[in-house]
C-alpha positions in Angstrom: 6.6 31.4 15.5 6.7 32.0 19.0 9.0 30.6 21.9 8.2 26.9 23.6 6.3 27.2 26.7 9.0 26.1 28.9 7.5 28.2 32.2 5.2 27.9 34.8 2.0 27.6 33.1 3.4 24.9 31.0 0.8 22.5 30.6 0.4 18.4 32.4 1.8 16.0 30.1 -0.8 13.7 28.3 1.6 11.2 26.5 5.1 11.0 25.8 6.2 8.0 22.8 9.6 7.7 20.6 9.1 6.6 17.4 12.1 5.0 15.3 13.7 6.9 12.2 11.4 5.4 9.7 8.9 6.2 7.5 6.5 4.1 8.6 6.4 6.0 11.7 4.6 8.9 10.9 1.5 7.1 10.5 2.2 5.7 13.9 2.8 9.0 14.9 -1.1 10.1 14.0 -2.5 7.0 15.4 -0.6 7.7 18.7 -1.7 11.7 18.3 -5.6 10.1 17.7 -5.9 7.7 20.5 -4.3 10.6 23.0 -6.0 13.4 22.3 -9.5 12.1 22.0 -11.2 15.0 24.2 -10.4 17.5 21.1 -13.1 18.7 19.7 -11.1 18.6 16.1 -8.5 16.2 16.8 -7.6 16.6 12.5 -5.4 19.5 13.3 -3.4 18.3 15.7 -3.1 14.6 13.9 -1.7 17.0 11.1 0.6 19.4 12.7 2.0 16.2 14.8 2.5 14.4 11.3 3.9 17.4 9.8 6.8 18.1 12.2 7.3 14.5 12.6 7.6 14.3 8.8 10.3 17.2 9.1 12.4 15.5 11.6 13.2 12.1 9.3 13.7 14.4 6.2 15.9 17.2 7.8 17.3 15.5 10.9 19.5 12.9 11.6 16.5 11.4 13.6 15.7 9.9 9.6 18.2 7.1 11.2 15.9 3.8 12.4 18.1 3.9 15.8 18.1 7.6 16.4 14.2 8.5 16.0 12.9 10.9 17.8 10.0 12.1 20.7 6.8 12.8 20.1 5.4 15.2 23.6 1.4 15.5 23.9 0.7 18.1 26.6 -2.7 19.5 28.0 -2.5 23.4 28.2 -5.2 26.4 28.6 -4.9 26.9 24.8 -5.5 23.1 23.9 -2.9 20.8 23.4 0.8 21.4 23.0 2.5 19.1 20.0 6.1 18.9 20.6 8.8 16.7 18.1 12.1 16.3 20.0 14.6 15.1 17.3 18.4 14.7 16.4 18.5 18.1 15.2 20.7 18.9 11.9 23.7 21.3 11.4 22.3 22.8 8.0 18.7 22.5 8.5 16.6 25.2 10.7 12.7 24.8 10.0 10.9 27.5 8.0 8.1 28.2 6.1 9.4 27.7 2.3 8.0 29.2 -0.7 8.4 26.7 -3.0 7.4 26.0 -6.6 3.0 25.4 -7.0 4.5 22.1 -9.1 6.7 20.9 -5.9 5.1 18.3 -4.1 7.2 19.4 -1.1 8.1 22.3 0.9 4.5 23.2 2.4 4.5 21.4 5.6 5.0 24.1 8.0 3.0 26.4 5.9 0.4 23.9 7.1 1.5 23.6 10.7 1.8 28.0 10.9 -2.4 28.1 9.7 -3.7 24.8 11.7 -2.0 26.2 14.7 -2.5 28.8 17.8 1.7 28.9 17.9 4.7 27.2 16.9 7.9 27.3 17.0 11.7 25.5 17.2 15.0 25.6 19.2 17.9 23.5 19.4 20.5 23.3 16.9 23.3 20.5 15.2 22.1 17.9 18.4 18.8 18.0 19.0 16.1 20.2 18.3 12.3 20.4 19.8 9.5 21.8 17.4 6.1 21.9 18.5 3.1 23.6 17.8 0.0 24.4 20.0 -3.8 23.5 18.4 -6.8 24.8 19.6 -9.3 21.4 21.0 -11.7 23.4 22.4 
Protein backbone atom coordinates (compact mmCIF):
# COMPACT_ATOMS: atom_id res chain seq x y z
CA UNK A 1 0.00 0.00 0.00
CA UNK A 2 1.51 3.19 -0.66
CA UNK A 3 0.13 6.88 -0.47
CA UNK A 4 -2.17 8.49 -3.50
CA UNK A 5 -0.19 10.57 -5.75
CA UNK A 6 -1.64 13.72 -4.80
CA UNK A 7 1.76 15.88 -5.90
CA UNK A 8 3.23 17.34 -8.72
CA UNK A 9 3.89 14.56 -10.87
CA UNK A 10 0.35 13.51 -10.60
CA UNK A 11 -0.64 12.38 -13.76
CA UNK A 12 -3.43 14.25 -16.74
CA UNK A 13 -6.72 12.94 -16.19
CA UNK A 14 -8.12 10.47 -18.90
CA UNK A 15 -11.85 10.04 -17.73
CA UNK A 16 -13.64 10.86 -14.86
CA UNK A 17 -17.57 8.82 -14.63
CA UNK A 18 -20.00 8.26 -11.34
CA UNK A 19 -21.63 5.27 -11.37
CA UNK A 20 -24.92 4.69 -9.24
CA UNK A 21 -24.91 2.34 -6.05
CA UNK A 22 -25.89 -0.74 -7.92
CA UNK A 23 -24.76 -3.78 -8.83
CA UNK A 24 -25.19 -3.52 -12.18
CA UNK A 25 -22.57 -0.93 -12.13
CA UNK A 26 -19.58 -2.75 -11.91
CA UNK A 27 -19.83 -4.13 -15.13
CA UNK A 28 -20.39 -0.58 -16.37
CA UNK A 29 -17.54 0.21 -14.54
CA UNK A 30 -15.13 -2.26 -16.79
CA UNK A 31 -16.75 -1.32 -19.91
CA UNK A 32 -16.05 2.43 -18.95
CA UNK A 33 -12.32 1.21 -17.69
CA UNK A 34 -12.09 -0.71 -21.48
CA UNK A 35 -13.13 1.95 -23.84
CA UNK A 36 -10.76 4.54 -21.73
CA UNK A 37 -7.81 3.01 -21.50
CA UNK A 38 -7.39 1.35 -24.86
CA UNK A 39 -3.59 2.45 -25.37
CA UNK A 40 -2.67 -0.35 -22.50
CA UNK A 41 -0.87 -2.83 -23.65
CA UNK A 42 -2.88 -5.31 -21.03
CA UNK A 43 -5.89 -3.35 -20.33
CA UNK A 44 -7.16 -6.92 -18.14
CA UNK A 45 -5.44 -5.59 -15.17
CA UNK A 46 -6.62 -2.48 -14.92
CA UNK A 47 -10.46 -3.69 -16.00
CA UNK A 48 -9.85 -5.83 -12.86
CA UNK A 49 -8.36 -3.73 -10.20
CA UNK A 50 -11.12 -0.96 -11.37
CA UNK A 51 -13.84 -3.77 -10.82
CA UNK A 52 -12.35 -4.87 -7.68
CA UNK A 53 -12.31 -1.55 -5.79
CA UNK A 54 -15.46 -0.60 -7.32
CA UNK A 55 -16.89 -3.95 -6.03
CA UNK A 56 -15.59 -2.90 -2.49
CA UNK A 57 -17.23 0.43 -2.41
CA UNK A 58 -21.09 -1.05 -2.88
CA UNK A 59 -20.23 -3.87 -0.29
CA UNK A 60 -18.38 -1.82 2.40
CA UNK A 61 -19.53 1.77 1.74
CA UNK A 62 -22.47 3.56 1.92
CA UNK A 63 -21.88 4.29 -1.84
CA UNK A 64 -23.94 0.51 -2.11
CA UNK A 65 -27.04 3.27 -1.99
CA UNK A 66 -28.43 3.75 -5.93
CA UNK A 67 -28.36 7.69 -5.10
CA UNK A 68 -24.99 7.87 -3.32
CA UNK A 69 -22.70 5.84 -5.92
CA UNK A 70 -19.51 6.69 -6.18
CA UNK A 71 -16.38 8.04 -8.81
CA UNK A 72 -14.55 6.17 -10.83
CA UNK A 73 -10.95 8.52 -11.75
CA UNK A 74 -8.81 7.19 -14.90
CA UNK A 75 -5.52 9.07 -14.89
CA UNK A 76 -2.44 8.84 -17.36
CA UNK A 77 0.87 8.75 -15.27
CA UNK A 78 4.69 7.67 -15.96
CA UNK A 79 3.92 4.33 -14.38
CA UNK A 80 0.70 3.66 -16.59
CA UNK A 81 -2.55 4.44 -15.47
CA UNK A 82 -3.79 5.49 -12.07
CA UNK A 83 -7.37 3.69 -11.03
CA UNK A 84 -8.93 5.69 -8.44
CA UNK A 85 -12.68 4.78 -6.67
CA UNK A 86 -13.95 7.83 -4.70
CA UNK A 87 -16.85 6.55 -2.53
CA UNK A 88 -19.12 7.29 0.51
CA UNK A 89 -16.58 5.88 2.70
CA UNK A 90 -17.80 3.70 5.91
CA UNK A 91 -17.28 4.18 9.68
CA UNK A 92 -16.35 0.41 10.33
CA UNK A 93 -14.91 -0.60 7.15
CA UNK A 94 -11.02 0.26 6.25
CA UNK A 95 -9.85 -1.88 3.09
CA UNK A 96 -7.34 -4.67 3.69
CA UNK A 97 -6.07 -7.61 2.30
CA UNK A 98 -8.17 -10.44 4.25
CA UNK A 99 -7.11 -13.92 4.78
CA UNK A 100 -10.16 -15.59 4.50
CA UNK A 101 -11.27 -19.25 4.42
CA UNK A 102 -9.94 -21.26 0.69
CA UNK A 103 -14.04 -22.30 0.84
CA UNK A 104 -15.09 -18.34 0.99
CA UNK A 105 -16.10 -17.09 -2.18
CA UNK A 106 -15.27 -13.61 -0.85
CA UNK A 107 -12.62 -11.76 0.78
CA UNK A 108 -9.80 -11.90 -2.07
CA UNK A 109 -10.45 -8.81 -3.93
CA UNK A 110 -7.63 -6.69 -2.80
CA UNK A 111 -5.44 -9.65 -2.68
CA UNK A 112 -6.06 -9.35 -6.44
CA UNK A 113 -5.70 -5.59 -6.75
CA UNK A 114 -2.12 -5.75 -4.25
CA UNK A 115 -0.47 -8.51 -7.23
CA UNK A 116 -2.17 -6.89 -10.57
CA UNK A 117 -0.82 -3.68 -9.37
CA UNK A 118 2.51 -1.25 -9.32
CA UNK A 119 0.78 0.50 -6.00
CA UNK A 120 -2.30 0.96 -4.09
CA UNK A 121 -3.63 2.28 -1.53
CA UNK A 122 -6.74 4.23 0.48
CA UNK A 123 -7.51 7.34 2.62
CA UNK A 124 -10.52 8.88 3.78
CA UNK A 125 -12.62 7.73 6.55
CA UNK A 126 -16.68 7.61 7.85
CA UNK A 127 -17.44 10.26 4.58
CA UNK A 128 -15.69 9.49 1.82
CA UNK A 129 -12.93 7.53 0.97
CA UNK A 130 -10.59 7.29 -2.44
CA UNK A 131 -8.87 3.86 -3.15
CA UNK A 132 -6.99 3.45 -6.27
CA UNK A 133 -4.38 1.44 -7.54
CA UNK A 134 -1.67 2.20 -10.29
CA UNK A 135 -1.27 -0.72 -13.28
CA UNK A 136 1.54 -0.99 -15.42
CA UNK A 137 0.06 -0.40 -19.61
CA UNK A 138 3.29 -0.31 -20.90
Amino acid sequence: MSLHPNGPNRGQVAALRWFPGHPSSVGDVRRFVANRLQYCAEPDAAILVASELASNALQHTESGNWTTGFLVMLEHTAEGALITVHDAGSASHVPYIAAPPLDTERGRGLHLVDRLTESWGSQGGPAERMTWGVVRCH
